[in-house]
C-alpha positions in Angstrom: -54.0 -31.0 -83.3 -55.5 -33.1 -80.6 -58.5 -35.1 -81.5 -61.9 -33.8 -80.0 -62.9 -37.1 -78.2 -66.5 -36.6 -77.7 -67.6 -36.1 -81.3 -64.9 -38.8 -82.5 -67.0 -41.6 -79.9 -70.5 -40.1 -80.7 -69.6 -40.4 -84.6 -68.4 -43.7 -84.2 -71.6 -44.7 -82.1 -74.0 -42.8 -85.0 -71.8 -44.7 -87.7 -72.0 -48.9 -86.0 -76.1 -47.6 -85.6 -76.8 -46.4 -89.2 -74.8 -49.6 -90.6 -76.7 -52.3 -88.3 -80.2 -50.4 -89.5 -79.8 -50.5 -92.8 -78.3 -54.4 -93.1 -81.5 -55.7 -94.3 -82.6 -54.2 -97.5 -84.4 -54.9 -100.2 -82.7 -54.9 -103.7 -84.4 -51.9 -104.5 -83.3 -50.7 -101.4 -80.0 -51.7 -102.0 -80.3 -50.4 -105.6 -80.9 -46.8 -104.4 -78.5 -46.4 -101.6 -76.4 -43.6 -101.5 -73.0 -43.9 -101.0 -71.3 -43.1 -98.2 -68.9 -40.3 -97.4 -65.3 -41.4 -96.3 -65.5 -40.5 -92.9 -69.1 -42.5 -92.4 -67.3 -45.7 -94.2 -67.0 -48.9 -92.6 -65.8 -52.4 -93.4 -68.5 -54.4 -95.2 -70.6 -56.6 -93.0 -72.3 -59.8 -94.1 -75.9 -59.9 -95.1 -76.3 -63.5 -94.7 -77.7 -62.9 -91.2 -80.1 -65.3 -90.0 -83.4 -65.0 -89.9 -85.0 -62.3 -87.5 -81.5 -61.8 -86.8 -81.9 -58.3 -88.4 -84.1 -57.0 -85.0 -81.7 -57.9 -82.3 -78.4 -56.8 -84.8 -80.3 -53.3 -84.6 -81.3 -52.8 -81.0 -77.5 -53.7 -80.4 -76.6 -50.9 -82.8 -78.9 -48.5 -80.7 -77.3 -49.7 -77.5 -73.9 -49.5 -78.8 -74.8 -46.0 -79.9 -76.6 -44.6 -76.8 -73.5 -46.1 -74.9 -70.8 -43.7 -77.1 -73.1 -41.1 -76.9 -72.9 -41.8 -73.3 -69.4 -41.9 -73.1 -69.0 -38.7 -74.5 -71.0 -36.9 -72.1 -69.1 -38.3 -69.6 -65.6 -37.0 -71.0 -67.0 -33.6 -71.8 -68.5 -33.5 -68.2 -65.0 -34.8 -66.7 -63.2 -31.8 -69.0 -66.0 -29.1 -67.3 -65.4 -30.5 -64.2 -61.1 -30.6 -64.7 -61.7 -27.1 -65.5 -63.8 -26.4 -62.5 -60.9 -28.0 -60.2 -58.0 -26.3 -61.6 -59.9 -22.7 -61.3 -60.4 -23.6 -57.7 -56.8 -24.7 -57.1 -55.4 -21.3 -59.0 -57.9 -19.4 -56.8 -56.7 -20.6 -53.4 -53.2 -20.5 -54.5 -53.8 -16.8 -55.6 -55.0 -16.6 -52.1 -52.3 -18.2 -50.5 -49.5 -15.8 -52.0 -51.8 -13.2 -51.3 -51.6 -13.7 -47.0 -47.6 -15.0 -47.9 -46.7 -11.5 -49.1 -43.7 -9.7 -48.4 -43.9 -6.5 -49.8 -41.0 -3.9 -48.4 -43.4 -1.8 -46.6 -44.4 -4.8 -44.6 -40.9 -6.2 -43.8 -39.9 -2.5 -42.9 -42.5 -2.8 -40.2 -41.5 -6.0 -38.9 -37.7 -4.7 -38.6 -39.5 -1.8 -36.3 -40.9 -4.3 -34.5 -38.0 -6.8 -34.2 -35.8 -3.4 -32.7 -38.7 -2.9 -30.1 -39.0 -6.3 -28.6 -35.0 -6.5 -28.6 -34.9 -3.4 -26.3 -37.9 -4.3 -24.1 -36.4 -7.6 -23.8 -33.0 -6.1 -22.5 -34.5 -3.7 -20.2 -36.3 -6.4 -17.9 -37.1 -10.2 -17.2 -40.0 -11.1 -19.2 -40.4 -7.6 -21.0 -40.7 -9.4 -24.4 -41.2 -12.5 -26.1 -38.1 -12.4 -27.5 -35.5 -13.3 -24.0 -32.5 -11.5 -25.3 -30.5 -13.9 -22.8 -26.6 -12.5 -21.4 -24.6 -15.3 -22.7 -21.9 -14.4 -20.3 -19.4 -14.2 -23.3 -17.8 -10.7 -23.2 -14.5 -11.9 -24.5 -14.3 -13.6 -28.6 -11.4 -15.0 -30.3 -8.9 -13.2 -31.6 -6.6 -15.4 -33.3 -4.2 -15.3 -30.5 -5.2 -18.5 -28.7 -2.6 -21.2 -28.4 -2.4 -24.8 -27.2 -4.9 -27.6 -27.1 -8.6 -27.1 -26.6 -11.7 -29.6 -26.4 -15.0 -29.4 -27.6 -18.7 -31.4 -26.8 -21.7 -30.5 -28.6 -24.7 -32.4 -27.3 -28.1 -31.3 -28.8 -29.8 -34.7 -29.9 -29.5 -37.7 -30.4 -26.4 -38.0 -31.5 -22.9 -35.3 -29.9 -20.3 -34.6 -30.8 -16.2 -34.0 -29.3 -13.5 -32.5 -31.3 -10.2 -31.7 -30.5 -8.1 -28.5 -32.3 -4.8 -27.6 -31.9 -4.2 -23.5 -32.2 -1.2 -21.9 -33.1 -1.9 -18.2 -32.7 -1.7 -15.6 -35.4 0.8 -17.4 -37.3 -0.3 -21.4 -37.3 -3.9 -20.7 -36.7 -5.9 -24.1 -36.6 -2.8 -26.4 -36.6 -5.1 -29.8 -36.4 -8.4 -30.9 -35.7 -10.4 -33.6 -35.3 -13.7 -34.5 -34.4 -15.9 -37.9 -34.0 -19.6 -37.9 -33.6 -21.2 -40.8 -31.4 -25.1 -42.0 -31.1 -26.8 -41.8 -27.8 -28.6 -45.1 -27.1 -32.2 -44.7 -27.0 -32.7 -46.1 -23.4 -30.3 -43.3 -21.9 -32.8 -40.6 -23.1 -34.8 -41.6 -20.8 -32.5 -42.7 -18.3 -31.1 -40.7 -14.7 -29.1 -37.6 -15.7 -26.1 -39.3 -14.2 -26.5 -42.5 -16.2 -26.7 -39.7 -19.3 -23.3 -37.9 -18.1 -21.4 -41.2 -17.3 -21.7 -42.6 -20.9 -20.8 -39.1 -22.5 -17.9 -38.5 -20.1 -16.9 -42.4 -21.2 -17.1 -41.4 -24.9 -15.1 -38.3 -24.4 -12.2 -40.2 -22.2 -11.9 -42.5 -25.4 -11.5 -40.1 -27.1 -9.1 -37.9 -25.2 -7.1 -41.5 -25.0 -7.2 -41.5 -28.8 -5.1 -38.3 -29.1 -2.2 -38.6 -31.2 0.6 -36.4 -32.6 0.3 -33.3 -33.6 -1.6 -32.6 -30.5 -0.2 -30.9 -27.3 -1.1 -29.0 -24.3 0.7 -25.3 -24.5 3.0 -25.2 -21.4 1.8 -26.4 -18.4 -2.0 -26.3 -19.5 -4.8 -28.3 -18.4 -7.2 -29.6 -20.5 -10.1 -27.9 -21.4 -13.3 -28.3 -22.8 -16.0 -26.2 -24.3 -19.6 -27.6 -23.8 -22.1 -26.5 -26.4 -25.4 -27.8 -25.1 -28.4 -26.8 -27.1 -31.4 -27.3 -24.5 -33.2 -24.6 -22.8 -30.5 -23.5 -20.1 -30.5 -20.3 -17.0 -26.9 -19.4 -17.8 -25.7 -18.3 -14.6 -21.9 -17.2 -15.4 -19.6 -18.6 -18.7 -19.4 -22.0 -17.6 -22.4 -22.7 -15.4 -26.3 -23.0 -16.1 -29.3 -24.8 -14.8 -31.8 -26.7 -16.9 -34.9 -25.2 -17.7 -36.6 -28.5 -19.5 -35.7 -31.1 -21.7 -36.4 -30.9 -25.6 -35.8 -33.5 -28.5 -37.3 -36.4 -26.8 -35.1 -36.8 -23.6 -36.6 -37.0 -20.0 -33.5 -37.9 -18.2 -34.8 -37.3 -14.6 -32.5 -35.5 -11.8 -31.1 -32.8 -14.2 -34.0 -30.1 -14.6 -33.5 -26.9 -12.1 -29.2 -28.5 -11.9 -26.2 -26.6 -13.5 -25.4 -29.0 -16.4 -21.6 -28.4 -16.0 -21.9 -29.7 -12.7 -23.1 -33.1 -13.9 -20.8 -33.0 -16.5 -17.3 -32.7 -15.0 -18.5 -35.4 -11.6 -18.8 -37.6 -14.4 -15.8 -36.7 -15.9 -14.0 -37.5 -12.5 -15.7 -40.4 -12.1 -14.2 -42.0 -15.1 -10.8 -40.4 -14.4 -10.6 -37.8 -17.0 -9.0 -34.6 -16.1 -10.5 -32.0 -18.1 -12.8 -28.6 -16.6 -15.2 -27.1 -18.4 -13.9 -23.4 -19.2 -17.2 -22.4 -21.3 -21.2 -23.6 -21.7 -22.3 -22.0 -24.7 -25.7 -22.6 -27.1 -24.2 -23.3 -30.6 -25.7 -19.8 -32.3 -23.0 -18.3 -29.5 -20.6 -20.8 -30.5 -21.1 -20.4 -34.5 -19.8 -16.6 -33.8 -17.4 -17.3 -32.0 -16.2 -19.7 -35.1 -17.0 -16.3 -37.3 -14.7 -14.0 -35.3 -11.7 -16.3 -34.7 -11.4 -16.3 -38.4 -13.1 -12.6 -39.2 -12.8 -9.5 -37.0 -16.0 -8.4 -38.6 -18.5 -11.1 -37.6 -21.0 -9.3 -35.4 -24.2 -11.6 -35.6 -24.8 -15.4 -36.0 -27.7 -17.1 -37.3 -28.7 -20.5 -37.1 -31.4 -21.4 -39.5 -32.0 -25.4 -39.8 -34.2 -27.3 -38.3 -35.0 -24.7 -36.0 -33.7 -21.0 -36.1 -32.0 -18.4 -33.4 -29.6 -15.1 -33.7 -27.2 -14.0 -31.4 -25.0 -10.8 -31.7 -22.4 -8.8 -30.0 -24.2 -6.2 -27.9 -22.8 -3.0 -25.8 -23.0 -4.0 -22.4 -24.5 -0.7 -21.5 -27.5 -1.2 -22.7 -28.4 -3.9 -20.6 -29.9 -2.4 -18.2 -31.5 -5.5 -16.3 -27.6 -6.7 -16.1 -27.4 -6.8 -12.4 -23.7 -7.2 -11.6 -20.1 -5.1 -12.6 -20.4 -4.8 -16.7 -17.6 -6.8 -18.3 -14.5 -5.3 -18.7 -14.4 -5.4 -22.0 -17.5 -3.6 -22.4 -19.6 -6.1 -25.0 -21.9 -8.9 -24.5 -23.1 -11.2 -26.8 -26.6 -11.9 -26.5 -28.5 -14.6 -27.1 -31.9 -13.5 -29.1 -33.9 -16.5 -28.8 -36.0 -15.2 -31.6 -37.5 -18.1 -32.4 -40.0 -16.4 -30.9 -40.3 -13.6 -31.9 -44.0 -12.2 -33.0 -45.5 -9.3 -34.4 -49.2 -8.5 -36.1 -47.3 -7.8 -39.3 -46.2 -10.8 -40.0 -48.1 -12.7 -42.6 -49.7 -15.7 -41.2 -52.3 -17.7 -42.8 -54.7 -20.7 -42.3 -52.1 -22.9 -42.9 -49.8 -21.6 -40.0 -52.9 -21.5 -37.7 -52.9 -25.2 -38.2 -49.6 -25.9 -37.5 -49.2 -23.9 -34.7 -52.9 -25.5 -33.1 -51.2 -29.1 -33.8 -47.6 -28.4 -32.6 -46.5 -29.3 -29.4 -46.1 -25.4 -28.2 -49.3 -23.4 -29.8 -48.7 -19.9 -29.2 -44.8 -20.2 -28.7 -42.1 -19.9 -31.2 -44.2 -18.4 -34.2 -41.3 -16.7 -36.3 -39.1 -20.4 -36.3 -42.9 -21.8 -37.5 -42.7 -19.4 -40.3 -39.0 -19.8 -41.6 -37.4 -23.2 -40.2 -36.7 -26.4 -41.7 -39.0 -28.1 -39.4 -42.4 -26.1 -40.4 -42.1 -25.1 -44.0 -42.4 -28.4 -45.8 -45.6 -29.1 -43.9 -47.4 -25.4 -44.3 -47.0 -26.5 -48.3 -48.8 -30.0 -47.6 -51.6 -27.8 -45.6 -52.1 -26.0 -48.4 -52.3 -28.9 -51.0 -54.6 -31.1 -48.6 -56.8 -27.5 -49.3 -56.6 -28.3 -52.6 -57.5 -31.8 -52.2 -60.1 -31.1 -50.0 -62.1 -28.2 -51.9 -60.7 -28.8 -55.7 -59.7 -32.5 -56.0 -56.7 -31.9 -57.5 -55.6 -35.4 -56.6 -58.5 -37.1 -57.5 -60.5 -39.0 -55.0 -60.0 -40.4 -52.7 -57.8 -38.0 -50.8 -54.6 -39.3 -50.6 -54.0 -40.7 -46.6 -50.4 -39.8 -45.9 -51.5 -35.8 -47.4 -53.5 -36.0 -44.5 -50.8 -37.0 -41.8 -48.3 -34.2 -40.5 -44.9 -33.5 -41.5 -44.9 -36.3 -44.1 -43.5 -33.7 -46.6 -40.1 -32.4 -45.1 -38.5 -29.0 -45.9 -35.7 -31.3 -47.7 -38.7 -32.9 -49.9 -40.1 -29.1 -50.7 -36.4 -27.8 -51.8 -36.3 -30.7 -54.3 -39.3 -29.8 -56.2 -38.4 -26.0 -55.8 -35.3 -27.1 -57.0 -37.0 -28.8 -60.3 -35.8 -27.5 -63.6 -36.9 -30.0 -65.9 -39.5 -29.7 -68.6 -41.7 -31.9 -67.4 -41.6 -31.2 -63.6 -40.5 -35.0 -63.0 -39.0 -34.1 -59.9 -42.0 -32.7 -58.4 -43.9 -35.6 -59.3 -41.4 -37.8 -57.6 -41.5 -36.3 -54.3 -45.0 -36.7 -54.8 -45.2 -40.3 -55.1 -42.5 -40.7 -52.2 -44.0 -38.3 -49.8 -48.2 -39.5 -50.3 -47.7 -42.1 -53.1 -49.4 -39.6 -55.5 -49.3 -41.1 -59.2 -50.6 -40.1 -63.0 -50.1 -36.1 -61.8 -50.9 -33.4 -64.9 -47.7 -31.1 -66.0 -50.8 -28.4 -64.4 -51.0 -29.9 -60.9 -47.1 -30.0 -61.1 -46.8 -26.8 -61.8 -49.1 -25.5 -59.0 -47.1 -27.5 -56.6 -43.8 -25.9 -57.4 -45.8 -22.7 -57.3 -47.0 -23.2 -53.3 -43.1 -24.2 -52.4 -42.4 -21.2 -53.9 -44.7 -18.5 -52.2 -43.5 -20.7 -48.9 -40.0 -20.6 -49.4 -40.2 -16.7 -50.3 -41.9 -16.1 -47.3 -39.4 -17.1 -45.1 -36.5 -15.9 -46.9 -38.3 -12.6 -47.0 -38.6 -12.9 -43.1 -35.5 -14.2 -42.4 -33.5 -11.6 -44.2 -35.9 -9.2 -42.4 -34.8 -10.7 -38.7 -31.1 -9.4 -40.1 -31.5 -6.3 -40.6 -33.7 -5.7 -37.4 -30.4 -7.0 -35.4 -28.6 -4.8 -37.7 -30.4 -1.7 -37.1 -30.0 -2.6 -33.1 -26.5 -1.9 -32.8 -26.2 0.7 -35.6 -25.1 -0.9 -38.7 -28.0 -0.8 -41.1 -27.1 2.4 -42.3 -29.5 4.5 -40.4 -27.7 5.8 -37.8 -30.3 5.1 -35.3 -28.9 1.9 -32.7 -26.4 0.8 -30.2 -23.7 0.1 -32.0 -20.7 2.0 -33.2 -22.5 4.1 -36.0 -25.0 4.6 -32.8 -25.1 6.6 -29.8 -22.4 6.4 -27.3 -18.3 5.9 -27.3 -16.5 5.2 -30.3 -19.4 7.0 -32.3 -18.1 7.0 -35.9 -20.2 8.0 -38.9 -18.5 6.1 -41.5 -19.9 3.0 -42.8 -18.2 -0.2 -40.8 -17.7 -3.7 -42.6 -20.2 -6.2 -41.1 -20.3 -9.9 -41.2 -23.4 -12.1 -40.4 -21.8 -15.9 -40.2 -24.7 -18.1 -41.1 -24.5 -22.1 -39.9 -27.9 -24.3 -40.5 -29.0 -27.0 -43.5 -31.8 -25.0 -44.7 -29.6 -21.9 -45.5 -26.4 -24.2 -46.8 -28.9 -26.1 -48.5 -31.6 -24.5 -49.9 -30.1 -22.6 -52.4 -33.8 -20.2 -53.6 -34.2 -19.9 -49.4 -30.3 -17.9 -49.5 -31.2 -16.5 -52.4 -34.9 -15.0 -51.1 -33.0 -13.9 -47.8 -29.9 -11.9 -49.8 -32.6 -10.1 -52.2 -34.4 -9.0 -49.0 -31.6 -7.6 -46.7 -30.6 -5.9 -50.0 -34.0 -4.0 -50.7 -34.0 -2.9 -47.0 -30.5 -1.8 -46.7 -30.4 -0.4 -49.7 -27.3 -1.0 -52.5 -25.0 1.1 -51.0 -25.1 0.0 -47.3 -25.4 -3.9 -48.8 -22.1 -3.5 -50.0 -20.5 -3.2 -46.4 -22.9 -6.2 -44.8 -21.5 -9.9 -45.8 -24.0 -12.7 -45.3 -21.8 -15.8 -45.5 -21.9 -19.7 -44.7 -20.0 -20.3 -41.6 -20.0 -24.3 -42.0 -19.8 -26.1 -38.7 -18.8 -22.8 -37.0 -21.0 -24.1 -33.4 -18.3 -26.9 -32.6 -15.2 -25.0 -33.4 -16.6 -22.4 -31.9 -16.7 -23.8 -28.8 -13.9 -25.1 -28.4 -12.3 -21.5 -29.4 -14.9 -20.3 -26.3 -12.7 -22.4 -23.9 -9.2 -21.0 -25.2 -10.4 -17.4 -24.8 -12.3 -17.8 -21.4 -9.1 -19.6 -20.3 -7.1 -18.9 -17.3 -4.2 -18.8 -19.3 -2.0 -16.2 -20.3 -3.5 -17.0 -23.9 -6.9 -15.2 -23.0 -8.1 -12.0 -24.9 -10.9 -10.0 -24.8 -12.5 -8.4 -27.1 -11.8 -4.9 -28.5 -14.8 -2.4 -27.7 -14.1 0.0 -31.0 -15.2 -3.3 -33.1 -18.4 -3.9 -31.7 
């Protein structure tokens, strides 16, 4: 049993008083004292005191009392006031999960609304926020690719070029290889042609590099896949202008110029005789990785640092498609949904921060709500709350809590993560992240709490996205899209295996975030549709992919397109 500290320090106060009093006595005095109880007992003090020492031994014993009595006003103050704090802190986190909440009623509205914006956005230019963007791939891999095939994937600071031999059916992937290389800071912010010479440079190297095991089939000519993950007009499978540079590069000269362009001048220019067969954005690339291995990938997702979908779409219904439909009759299309929005999804003070001090308020508000970049920091807006209105850090309020981003979706799945007894995970990342020290097992406990409102949120959401692609081209069960259980050719009403290949760190990482996202494209699908839609990790499907983009857009004989009954 713990010890009740106030009484304990005013008993000990009472106790040094009544002894220092009663020093001086007479020996009749002393004759009739009492004796003591236990608890009241103390050792014996001397009563040789000097003279009129017995006045100043007694106001100390007053003072030494008023100061425990004192001190136990403070502590019983400090436990109202602990109380106080942690009410408050329960209270907003009740109100945090409360605007967080995912019921299935709600996330059945924002599939409705997903389906609408992805027809409004295929029937015009600018007809929805999300772009549903022609990737100009209408032929996937098969598995009947041969020869040698190239891939670069620039989308920061670092890209990379891989190399992968394909035998067909039989050999499949043969050999691969890949190296990654760092982009020197100065060149971000160099000319575009600067940019393109060092990467063309990197890639001759590495073309230079190619040993055995590796060989052109026939009398092929190299070719190279370019997955380049920037904001791009894609103009036909292997051409595209820049819109604007992201991720911190400025290079001047490239903005409103088709990329390949740049690309393969530089590649001449440093003697390397390679063309371009296919500019893809890596969500396009990651399923083209799915299908070379699974006939049954029909959507991709991305979800890392940012998020996008892409799926394979009949080219019929899109209708602001202005040239000859493909003859395969499929498109894949790029979603962009990012940003996607809708007034039923759950947004709270917290996301109205972050969107007002991100770099693009107003623009990508589903990525704010589920990516790797955002949800570590709406959990440090919610505990500087805390700090703010209930102290529950103490005072001052800890600086870093107060700067952006300094907890990271990686720092938020470790204390998720945290099964320990005490929470001493949590209250690492706290002391890493803010230095917070000396945290309660109760403040621990409310952290895990908010990562776990945040991370079910966008699970919830994410899982949501899914099925709204899902029920766009007719396999959510329902009967109701474009898509072979839809209307049109090939109409067929039994259930059809579907595969969503899934490439990103915060799905491959962030084990509760899968787990959230499973349990909610079950509910919606229901059990019996779930068991013909696989959600599955396809790791590093965005690079392979590419490459594979380049064999099956190939001039060669060893091009394929796609067969319309399967999509």
């Amino acid at each position: 049993m713990r010890t009740n500290e106030p009484f304990a320090l005013w008993t000990w106060g009472f106790k040094v008083f009544c002894t220092f009093v009663c020093v001086k006595k007479s020996p009749s005095q002393r004759h009739r004292q009492h004796k003591s109880p236990e608890w009241f007992s103390l050792p014996k003090m001397s009563q040789n005191l000097p003279k009129g020492m017995g006045k100043t031994v007694a106001g100390l014993a007053v003072a030494v009392a008023a100061v425990a009595c004192a001190g136990a006003v403070v502590i019983v103050s400090r436990r109202i006031r602990e109380r106080g704090q942690r009410a408050k802190c329960l209270a907003i986190l009740d109100e945090f999960r409360n605007l967080c909440a995912t019921p299935v009623s709600r996330l059945r509205q924002i599939v409705d609304a997903m389906v609408v914006e992805m027809h409004a956005g295929l029937a015009t230019e600018g007809g929805s926020r999300l772009k549903m963007l022609p990737s100009f791939v209408d032929v996937l891999p098969t598995g009947d690719e041969k020869g040698l095939y190239y891939a670069l994937d620039l989308g920061g600071t670092n890209f990379r070029v891989l190399r992968v031999q394909l035998g067909g059916k039989e050999g499949r992937v043969i050999k691969q290889e890949y190296e990654e290389v760092s982009i020197p800071h100065k060149l971000m912010a160099a000319s575009g042609q600067e940019l393109f010479e060092f990467i063309a440079k990197e890639l001759a190297h590495f073309v230079n590099r190619e040993g055995d095991g590796f060989r052109p089939h026939g009398n092929q000519k190299r070719e190279l896949g370019f997955t380049f993950s920037f904001p791009v007009n894609q103009t036909s499978i292997n051409s595209g202008t820049l819109v604007q540079w992201t991720k911190g590069f400025t290079c001047d000269g490239v903005p409103g110029k088709n990329v390949v362009q740049f690309l393969e001048e530089a590649m001449e220019k440093v003697g390397l005789k390679m063309r371009v067969t296919a500019l893809v954005n890596d969500t396009v690339g990651t399923l083209a990785g799915g299908r070379y291995w699974n006939e049954d990938v029909m959507v991709a997702i991305i979800l890392g640092t940012g998020t996008n979908a892409c799926y394979v779409e009949r080219a019929d219904t899109i209708n602001k498609w202005n040239g000859l439909l493909p003859k395969s009759g499929t498109m894949v299309i790029n979603t962009e949904w990012g940003n996607f929005w809708s007034s039923h999804l759950p947004k709270t003070y917290a996301d109205e921060g972050l969107d007002a001090d991100s770099v693009n308020p107003g623009e990508q508000g589903f990525e704010k709500l589920v990516s790797g970049m955002y949800m570590g920091d709406i959990v440090r807006r919610v505990l500087l709350k805390m700090a703010q209105e209930a102290e529950i850090f103490g005072k001052p309020i800890p600086p870093k809590l107060m700067q952006p981003y300094t907890l990271s979706t990686p720092h938020m799945s470790k204390m998720h993560g945290d099964e320990t007894r005490d929470l001493r995970n949590v209250a690492k990342v706290l002391k890493d992240a803010f230095n917070i020290t000396n945290t309660s097992l109760t403040v621990r406990k409310i952290v895990y709490m908010i990562c776990d409102v945040v991370c079910e949120r966008g699970g919830r959401l994410a899982g949501a996205g899914i099925v709204g692609i899902l029920k766009k081209i007719g396999r959510d069960g329902t009967g109701t899209g474009s898509g072979s259980w839809g209307q049109g050719k090939n109409i067929s009403c039994k259930p059809r295996r579907t595969v969503v290949a899934m490439d990103g760190g915060l799905y491959e990482h962030y084990a509760k975030f899968r787990e959230y996202l499973q349990a909610a494209a079950t509910e919606l699908l229901g059990e019996e549709v779930s068991k013909n839609v696989v959600i599955e990790l396809s790791k590093d499907g965005s690079g392979i992919g590419a490459a594979l983009l380049a064999a099956s857009h190939s001039p060669s004989p060893t091009r394929n397109t796609v067969d319309s009954t399967i999509a």
